[in-house]
PQR file of N, CA, C, O and H, with PARSE charges and radii, in Angstrom:
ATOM      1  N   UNK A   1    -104.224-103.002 -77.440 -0.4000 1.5000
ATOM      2  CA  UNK A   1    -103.084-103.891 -77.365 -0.0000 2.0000
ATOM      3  C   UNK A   1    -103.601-105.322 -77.486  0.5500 1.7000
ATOM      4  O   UNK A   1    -104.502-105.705 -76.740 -0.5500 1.4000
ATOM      5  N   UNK A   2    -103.120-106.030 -78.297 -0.4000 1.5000
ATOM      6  CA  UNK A   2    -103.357-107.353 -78.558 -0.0000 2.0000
ATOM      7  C   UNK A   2    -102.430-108.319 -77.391  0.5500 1.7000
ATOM      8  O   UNK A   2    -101.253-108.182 -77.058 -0.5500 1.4000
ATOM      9  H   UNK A   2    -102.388-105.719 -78.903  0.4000 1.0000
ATOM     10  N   UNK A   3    -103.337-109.211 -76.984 -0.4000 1.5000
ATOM     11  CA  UNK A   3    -102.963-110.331 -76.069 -0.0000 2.0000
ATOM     12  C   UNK A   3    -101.396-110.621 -76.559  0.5500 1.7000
ATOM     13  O   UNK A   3    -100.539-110.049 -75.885 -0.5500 1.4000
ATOM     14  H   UNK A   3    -104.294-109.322 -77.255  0.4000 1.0000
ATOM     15  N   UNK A   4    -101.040-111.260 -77.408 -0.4000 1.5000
ATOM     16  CA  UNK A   4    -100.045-111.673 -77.435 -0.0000 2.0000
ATOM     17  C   UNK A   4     -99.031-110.292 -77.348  0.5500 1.7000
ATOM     18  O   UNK A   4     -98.001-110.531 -76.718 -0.5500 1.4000
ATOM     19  H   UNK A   4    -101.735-111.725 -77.955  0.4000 1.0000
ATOM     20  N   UNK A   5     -99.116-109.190 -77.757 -0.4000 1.5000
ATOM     21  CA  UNK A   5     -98.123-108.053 -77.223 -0.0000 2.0000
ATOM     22  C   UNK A   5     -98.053-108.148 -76.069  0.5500 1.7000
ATOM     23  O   UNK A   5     -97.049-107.987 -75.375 -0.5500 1.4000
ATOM     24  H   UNK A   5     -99.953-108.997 -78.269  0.4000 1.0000
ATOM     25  N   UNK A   6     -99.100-108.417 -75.743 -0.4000 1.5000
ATOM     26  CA  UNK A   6     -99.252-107.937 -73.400 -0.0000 2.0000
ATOM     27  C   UNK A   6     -98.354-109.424 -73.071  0.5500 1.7000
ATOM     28  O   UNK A   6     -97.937-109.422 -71.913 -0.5500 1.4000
ATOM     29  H   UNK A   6     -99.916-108.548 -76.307  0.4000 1.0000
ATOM     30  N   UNK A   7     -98.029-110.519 -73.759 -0.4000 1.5000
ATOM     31  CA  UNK A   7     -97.722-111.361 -73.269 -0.0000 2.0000
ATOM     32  C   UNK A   7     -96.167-111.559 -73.800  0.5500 1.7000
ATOM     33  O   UNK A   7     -95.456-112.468 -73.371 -0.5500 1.4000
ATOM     34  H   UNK A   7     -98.368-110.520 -74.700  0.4000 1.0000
ATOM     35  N   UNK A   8     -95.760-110.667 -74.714 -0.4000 1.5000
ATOM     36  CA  UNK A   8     -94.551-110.340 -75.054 -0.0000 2.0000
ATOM     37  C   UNK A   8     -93.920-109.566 -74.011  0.5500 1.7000
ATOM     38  O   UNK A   8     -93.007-110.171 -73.450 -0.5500 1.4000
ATOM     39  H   UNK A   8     -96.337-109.928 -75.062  0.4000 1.0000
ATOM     40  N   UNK A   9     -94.157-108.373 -73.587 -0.4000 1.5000
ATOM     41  CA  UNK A   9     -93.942-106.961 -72.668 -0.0000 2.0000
ATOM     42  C   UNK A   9     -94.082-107.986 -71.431  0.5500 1.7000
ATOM     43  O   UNK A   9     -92.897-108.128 -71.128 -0.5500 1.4000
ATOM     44  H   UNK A   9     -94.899-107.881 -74.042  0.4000 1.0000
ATOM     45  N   UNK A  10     -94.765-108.725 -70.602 -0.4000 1.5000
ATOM     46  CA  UNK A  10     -94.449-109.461 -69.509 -0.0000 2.0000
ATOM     47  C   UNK A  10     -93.642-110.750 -69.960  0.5500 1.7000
ATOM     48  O   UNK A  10     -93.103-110.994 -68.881 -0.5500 1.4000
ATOM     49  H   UNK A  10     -95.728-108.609 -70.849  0.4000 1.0000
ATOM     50  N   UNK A  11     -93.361-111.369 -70.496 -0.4000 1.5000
ATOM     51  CA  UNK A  11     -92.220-111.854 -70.604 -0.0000 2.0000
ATOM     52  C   UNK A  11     -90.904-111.202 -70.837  0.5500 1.7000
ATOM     53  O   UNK A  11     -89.877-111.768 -70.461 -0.5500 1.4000
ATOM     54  H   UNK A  11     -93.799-111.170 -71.373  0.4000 1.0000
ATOM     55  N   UNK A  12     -90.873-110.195 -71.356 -0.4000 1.5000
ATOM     56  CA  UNK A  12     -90.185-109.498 -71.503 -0.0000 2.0000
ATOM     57  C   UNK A  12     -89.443-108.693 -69.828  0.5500 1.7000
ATOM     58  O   UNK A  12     -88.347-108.261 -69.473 -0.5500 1.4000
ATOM     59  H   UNK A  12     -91.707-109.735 -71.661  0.4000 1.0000
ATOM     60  N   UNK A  13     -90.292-108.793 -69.449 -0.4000 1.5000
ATOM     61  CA  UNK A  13     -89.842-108.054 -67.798 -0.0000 2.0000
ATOM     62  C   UNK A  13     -89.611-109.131 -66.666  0.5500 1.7000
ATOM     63  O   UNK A  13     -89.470-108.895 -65.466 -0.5500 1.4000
ATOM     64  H   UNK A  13     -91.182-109.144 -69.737  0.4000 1.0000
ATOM     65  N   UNK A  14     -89.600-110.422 -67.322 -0.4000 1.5000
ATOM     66  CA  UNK A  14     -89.355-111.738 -66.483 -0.0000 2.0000
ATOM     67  C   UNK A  14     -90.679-112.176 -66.282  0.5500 1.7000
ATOM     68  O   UNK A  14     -90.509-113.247 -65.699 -0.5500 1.4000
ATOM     69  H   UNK A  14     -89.715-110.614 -68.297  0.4000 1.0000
ATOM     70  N   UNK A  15     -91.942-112.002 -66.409 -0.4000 1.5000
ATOM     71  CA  UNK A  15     -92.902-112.538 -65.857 -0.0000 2.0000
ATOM     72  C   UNK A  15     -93.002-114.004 -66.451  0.5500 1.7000
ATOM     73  O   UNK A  15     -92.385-114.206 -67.497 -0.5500 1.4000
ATOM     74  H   UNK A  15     -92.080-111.132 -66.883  0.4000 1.0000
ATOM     75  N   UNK A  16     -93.674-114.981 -65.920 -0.4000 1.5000
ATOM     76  CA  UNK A  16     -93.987-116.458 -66.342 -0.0000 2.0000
ATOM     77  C   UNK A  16     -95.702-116.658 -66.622  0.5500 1.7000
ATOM     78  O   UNK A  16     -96.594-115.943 -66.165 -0.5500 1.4000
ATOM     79  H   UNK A  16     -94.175-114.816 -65.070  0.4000 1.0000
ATOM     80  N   UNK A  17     -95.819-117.595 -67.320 -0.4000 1.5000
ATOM     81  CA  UNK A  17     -97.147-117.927 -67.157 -0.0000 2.0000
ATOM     82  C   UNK A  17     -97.144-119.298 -66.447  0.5500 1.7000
ATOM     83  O   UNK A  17     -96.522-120.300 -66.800 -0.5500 1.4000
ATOM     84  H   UNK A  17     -95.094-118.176 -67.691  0.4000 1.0000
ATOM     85  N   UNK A  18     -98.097-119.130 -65.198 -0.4000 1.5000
ATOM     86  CA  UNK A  18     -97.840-120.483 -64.264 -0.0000 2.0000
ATOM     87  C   UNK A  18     -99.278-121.361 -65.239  0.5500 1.7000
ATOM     88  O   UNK A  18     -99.089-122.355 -65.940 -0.5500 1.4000
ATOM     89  H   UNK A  18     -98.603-118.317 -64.911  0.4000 1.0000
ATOM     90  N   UNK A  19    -100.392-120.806 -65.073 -0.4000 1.5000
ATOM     91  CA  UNK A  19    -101.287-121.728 -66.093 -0.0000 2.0000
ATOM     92  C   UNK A  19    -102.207-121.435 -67.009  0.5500 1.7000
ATOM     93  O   UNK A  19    -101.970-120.251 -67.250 -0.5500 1.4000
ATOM     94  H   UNK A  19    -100.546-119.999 -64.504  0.4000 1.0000
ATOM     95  N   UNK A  20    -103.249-121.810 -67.777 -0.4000 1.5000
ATOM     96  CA  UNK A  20    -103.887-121.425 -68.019 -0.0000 2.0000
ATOM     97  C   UNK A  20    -104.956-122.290 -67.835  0.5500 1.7000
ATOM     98  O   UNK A  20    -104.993-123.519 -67.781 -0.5500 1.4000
ATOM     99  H   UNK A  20    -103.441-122.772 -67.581  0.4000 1.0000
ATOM    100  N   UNK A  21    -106.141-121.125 -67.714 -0.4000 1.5000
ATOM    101  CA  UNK A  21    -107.619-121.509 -67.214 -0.0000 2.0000
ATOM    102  C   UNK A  21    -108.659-121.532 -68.619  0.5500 1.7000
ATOM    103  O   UNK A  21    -108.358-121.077 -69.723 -0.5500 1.4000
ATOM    104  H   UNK A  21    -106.110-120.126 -67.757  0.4000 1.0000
ATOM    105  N   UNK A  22    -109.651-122.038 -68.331 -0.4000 1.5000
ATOM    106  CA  UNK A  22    -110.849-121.511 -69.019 -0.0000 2.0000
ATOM    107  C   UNK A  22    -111.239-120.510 -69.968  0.5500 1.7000
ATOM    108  O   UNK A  22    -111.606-120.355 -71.133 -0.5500 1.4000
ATOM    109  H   UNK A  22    -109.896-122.408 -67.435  0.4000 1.0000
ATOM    110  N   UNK A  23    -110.885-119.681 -68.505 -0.4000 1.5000
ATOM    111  CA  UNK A  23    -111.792-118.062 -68.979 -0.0000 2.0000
ATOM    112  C   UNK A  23    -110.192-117.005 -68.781  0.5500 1.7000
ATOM    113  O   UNK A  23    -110.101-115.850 -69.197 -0.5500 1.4000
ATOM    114  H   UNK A  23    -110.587-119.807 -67.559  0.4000 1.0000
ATOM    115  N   UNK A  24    -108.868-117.912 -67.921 -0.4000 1.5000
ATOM    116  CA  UNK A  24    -108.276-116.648 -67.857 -0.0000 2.0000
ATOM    117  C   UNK A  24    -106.526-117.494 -67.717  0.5500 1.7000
ATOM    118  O   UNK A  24    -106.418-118.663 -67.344 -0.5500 1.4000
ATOM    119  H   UNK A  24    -108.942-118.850 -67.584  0.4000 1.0000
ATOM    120  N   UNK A  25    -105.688-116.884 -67.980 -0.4000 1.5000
ATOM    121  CA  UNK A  25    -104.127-117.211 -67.896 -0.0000 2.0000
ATOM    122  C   UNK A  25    -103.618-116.793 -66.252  0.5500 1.7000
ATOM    123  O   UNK A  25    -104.358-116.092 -65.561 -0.5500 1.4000
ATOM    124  H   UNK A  25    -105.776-115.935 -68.283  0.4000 1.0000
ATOM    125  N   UNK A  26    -102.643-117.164 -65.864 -0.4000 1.5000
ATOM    126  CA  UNK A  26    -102.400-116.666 -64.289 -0.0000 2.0000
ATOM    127  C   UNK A  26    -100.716-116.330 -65.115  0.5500 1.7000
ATOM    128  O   UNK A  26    -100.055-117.006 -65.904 -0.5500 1.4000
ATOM    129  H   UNK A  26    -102.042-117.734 -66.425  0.4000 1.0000
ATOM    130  N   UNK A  27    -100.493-115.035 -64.507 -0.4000 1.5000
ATOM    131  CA  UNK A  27     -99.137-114.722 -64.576 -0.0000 2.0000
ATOM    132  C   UNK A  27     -98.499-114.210 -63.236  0.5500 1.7000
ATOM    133  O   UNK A  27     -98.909-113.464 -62.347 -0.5500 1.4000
ATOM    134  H   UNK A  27    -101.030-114.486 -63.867  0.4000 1.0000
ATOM    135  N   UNK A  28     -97.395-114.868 -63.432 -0.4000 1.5000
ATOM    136  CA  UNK A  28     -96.149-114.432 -62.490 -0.0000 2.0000
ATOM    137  C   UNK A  28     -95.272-113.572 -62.172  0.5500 1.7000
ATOM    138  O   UNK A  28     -94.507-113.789 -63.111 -0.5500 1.4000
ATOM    139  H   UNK A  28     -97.062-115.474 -64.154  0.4000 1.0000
ATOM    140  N   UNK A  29     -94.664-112.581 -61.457 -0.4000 1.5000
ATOM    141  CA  UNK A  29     -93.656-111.385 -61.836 -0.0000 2.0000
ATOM    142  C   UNK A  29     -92.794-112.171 -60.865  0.5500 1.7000
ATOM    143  O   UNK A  29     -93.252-111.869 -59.763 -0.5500 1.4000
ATOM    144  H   UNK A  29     -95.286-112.405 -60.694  0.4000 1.0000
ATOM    145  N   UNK A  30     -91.709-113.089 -60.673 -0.4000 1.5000
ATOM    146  CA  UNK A  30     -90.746-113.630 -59.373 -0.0000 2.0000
ATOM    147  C   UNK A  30     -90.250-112.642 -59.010  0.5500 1.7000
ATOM    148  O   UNK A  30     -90.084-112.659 -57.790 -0.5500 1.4000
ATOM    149  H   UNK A  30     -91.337-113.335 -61.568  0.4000 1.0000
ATOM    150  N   UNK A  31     -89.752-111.315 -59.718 -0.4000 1.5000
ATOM    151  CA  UNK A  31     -89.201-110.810 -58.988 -0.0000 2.0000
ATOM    152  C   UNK A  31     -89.747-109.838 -57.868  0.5500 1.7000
ATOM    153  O   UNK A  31     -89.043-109.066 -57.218 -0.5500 1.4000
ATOM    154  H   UNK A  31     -89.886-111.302 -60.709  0.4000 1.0000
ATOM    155  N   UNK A  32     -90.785-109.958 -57.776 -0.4000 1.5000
ATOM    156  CA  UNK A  32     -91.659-109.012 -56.793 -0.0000 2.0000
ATOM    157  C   UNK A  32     -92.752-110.111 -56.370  0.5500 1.7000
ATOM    158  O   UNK A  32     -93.784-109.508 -56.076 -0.5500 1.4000
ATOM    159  H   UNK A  32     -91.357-110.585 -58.305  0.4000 1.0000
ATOM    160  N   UNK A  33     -92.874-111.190 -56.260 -0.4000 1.5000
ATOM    161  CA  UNK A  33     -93.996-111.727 -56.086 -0.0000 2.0000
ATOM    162  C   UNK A  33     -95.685-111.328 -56.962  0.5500 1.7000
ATOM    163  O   UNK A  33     -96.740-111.943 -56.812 -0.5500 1.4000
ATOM    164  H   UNK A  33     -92.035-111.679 -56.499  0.4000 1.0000
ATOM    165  N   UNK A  34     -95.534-110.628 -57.477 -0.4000 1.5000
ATOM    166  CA  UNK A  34     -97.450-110.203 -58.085 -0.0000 2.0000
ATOM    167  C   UNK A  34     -97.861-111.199 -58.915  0.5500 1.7000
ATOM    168  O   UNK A  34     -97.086-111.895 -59.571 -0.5500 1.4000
ATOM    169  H   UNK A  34     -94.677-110.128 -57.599  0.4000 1.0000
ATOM    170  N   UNK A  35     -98.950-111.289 -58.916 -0.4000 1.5000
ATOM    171  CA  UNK A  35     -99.637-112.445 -59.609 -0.0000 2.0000
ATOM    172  C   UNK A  35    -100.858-111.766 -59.691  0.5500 1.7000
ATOM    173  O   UNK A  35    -101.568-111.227 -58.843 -0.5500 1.4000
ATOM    174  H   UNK A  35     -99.579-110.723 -58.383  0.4000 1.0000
ATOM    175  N   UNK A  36    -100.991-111.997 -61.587 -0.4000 1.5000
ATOM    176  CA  UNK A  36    -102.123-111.030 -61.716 -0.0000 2.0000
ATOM    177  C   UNK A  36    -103.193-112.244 -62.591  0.5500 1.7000
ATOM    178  O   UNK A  36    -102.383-113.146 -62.805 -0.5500 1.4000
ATOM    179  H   UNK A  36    -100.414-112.435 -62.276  0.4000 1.0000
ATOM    180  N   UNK A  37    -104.375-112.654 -63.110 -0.4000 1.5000
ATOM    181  CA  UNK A  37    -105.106-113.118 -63.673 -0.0000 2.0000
ATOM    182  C   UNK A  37    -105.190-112.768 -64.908  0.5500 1.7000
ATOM    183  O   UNK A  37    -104.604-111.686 -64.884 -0.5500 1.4000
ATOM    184  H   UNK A  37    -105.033-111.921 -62.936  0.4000 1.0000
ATOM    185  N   UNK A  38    -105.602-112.983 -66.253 -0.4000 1.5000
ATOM    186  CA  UNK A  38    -105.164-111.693 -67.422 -0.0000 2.0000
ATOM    187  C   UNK A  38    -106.392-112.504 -68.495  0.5500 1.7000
ATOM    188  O   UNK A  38    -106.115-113.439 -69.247 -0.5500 1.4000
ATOM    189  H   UNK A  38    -106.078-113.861 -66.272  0.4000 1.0000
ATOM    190  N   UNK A  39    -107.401-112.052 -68.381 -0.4000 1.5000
ATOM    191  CA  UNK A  39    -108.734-112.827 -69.176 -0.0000 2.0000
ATOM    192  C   UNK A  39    -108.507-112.332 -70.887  0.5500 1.7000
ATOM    193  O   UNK A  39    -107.386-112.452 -71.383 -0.5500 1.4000
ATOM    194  H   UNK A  39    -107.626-111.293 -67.770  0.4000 1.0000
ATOM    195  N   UNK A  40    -109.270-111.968 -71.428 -0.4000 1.5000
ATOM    196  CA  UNK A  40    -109.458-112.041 -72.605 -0.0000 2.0000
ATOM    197  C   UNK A  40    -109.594-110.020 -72.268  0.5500 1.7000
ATOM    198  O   UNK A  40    -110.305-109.560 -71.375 -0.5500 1.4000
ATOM    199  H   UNK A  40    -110.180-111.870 -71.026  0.4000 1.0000
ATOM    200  N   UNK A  41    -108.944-109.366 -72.991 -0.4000 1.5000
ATOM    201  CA  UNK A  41    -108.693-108.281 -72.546 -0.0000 2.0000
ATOM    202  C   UNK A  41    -108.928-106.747 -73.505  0.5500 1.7000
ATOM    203  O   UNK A  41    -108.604-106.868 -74.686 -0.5500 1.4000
ATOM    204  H   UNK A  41    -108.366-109.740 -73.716  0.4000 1.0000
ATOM    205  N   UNK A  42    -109.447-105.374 -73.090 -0.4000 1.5000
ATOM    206  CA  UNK A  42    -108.926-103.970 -73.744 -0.0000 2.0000
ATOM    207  C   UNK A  42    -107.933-103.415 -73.056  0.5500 1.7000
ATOM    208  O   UNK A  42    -107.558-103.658 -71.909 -0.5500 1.4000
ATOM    209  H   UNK A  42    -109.710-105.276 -72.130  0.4000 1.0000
ATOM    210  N   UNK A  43    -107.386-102.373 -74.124 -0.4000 1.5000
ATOM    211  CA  UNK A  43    -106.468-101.697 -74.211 -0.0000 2.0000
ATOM    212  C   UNK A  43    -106.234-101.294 -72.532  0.5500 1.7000
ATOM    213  O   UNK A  43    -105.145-101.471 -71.987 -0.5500 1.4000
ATOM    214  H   UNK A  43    -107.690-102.176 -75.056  0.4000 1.0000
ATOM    215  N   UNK A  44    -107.154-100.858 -71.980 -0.4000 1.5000
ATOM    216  CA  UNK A  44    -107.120-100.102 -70.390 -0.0000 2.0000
ATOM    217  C   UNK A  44    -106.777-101.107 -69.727  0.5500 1.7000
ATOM    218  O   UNK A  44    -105.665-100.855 -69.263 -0.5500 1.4000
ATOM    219  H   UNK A  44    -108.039-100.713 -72.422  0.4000 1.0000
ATOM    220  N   UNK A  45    -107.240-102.500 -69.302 -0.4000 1.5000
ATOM    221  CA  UNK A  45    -106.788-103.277 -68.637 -0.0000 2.0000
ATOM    222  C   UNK A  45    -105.461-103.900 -68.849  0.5500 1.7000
ATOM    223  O   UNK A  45    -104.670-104.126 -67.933 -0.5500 1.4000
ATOM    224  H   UNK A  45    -108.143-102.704 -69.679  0.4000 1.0000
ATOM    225  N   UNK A  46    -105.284-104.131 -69.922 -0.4000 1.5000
ATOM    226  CA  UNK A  46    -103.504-104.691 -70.386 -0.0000 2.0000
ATOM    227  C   UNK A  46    -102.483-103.710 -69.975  0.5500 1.7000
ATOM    228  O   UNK A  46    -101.426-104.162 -69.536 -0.5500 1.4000
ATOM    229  H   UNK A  46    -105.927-103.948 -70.666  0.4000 1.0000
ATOM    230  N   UNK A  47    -102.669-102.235 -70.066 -0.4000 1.5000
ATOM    231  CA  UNK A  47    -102.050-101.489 -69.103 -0.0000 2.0000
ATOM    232  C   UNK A  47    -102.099-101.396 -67.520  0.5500 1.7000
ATOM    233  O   UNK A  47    -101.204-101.016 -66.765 -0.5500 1.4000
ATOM    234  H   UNK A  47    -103.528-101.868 -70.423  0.4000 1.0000
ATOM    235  N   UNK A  48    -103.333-101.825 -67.223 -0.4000 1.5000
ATOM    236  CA  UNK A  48    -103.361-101.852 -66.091 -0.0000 2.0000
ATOM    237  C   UNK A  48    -102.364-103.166 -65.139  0.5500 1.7000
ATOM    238  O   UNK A  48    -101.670-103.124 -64.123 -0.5500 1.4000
ATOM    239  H   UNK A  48    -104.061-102.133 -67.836  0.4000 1.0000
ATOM    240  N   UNK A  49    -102.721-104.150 -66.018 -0.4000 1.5000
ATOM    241  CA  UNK A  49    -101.773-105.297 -65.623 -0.0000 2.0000
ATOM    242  C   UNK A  49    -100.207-105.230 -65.528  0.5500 1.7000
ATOM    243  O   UNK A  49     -99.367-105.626 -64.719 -0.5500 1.4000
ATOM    244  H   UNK A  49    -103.285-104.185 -66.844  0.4000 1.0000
ATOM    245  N   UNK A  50    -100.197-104.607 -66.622 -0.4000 1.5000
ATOM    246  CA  UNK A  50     -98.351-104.336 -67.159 -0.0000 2.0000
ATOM    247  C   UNK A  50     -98.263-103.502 -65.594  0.5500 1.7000
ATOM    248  O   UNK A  50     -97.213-103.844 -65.051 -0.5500 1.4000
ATOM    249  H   UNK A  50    -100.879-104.286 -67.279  0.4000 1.0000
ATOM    250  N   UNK A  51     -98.876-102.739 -64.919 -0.4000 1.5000
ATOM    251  CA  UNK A  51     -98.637-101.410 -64.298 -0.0000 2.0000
ATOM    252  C   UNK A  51     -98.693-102.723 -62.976  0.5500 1.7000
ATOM    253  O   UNK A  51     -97.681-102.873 -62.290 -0.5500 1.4000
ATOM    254  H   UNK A  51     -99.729-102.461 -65.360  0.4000 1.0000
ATOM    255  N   UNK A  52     -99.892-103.577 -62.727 -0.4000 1.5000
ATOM    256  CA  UNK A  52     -99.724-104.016 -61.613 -0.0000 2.0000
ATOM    257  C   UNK A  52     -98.725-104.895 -61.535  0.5500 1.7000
ATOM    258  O   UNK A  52     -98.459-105.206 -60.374 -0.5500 1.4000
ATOM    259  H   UNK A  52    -100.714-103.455 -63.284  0.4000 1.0000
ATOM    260  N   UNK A  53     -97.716-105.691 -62.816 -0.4000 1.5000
ATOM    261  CA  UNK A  53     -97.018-106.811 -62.643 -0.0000 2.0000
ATOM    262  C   UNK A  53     -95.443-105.866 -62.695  0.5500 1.7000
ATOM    263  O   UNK A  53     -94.336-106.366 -62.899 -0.5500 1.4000
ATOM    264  H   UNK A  53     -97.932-105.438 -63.759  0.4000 1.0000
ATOM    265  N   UNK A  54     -95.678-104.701 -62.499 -0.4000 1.5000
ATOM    266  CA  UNK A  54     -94.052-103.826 -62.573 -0.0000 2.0000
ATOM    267  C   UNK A  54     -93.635-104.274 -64.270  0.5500 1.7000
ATOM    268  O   UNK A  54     -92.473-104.503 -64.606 -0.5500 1.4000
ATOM    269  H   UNK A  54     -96.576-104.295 -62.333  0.4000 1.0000
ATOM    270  N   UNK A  55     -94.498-104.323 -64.968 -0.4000 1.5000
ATOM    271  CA  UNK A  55     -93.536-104.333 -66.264 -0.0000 2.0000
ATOM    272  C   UNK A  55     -93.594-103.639 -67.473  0.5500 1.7000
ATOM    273  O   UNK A  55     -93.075-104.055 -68.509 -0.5500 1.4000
ATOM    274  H   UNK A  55     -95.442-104.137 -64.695  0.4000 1.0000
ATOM    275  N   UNK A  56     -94.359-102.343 -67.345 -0.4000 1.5000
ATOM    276  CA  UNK A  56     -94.270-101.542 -68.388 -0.0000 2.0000
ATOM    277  C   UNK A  56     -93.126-100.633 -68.387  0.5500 1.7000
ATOM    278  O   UNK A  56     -92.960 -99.848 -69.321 -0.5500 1.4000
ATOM    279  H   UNK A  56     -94.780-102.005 -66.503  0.4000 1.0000
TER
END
């Protein structure tokens, strides 16, 4: 999964991006509070995120 899909699919489920870093983006889910970090990424982890931010 390419970054910008993973960043489609969490916007897509309401998530925000509060900033970006260096080495990594910080995203938001408001409606549950989670806040996950989201670096430069594979396929396993972009699911994993979607799974921890409730938005797959």
């Amino acid at each position: 999964m390419k970054r910008r899909d993973l960043e489609r699919k969490l916007r897509i489920a309401g998530c925000y991006l509060k900033r970006e870093g260096a080495s990594h983006s910080l995203w938001i889910n408001p409606k549950n509070g989670s806040i996950e970090a989201i670096p430069d990424i594979k396929e396993p982890l972009a699911k994993k995120i979607l799974k921890n931010l409730s938005a797959e």
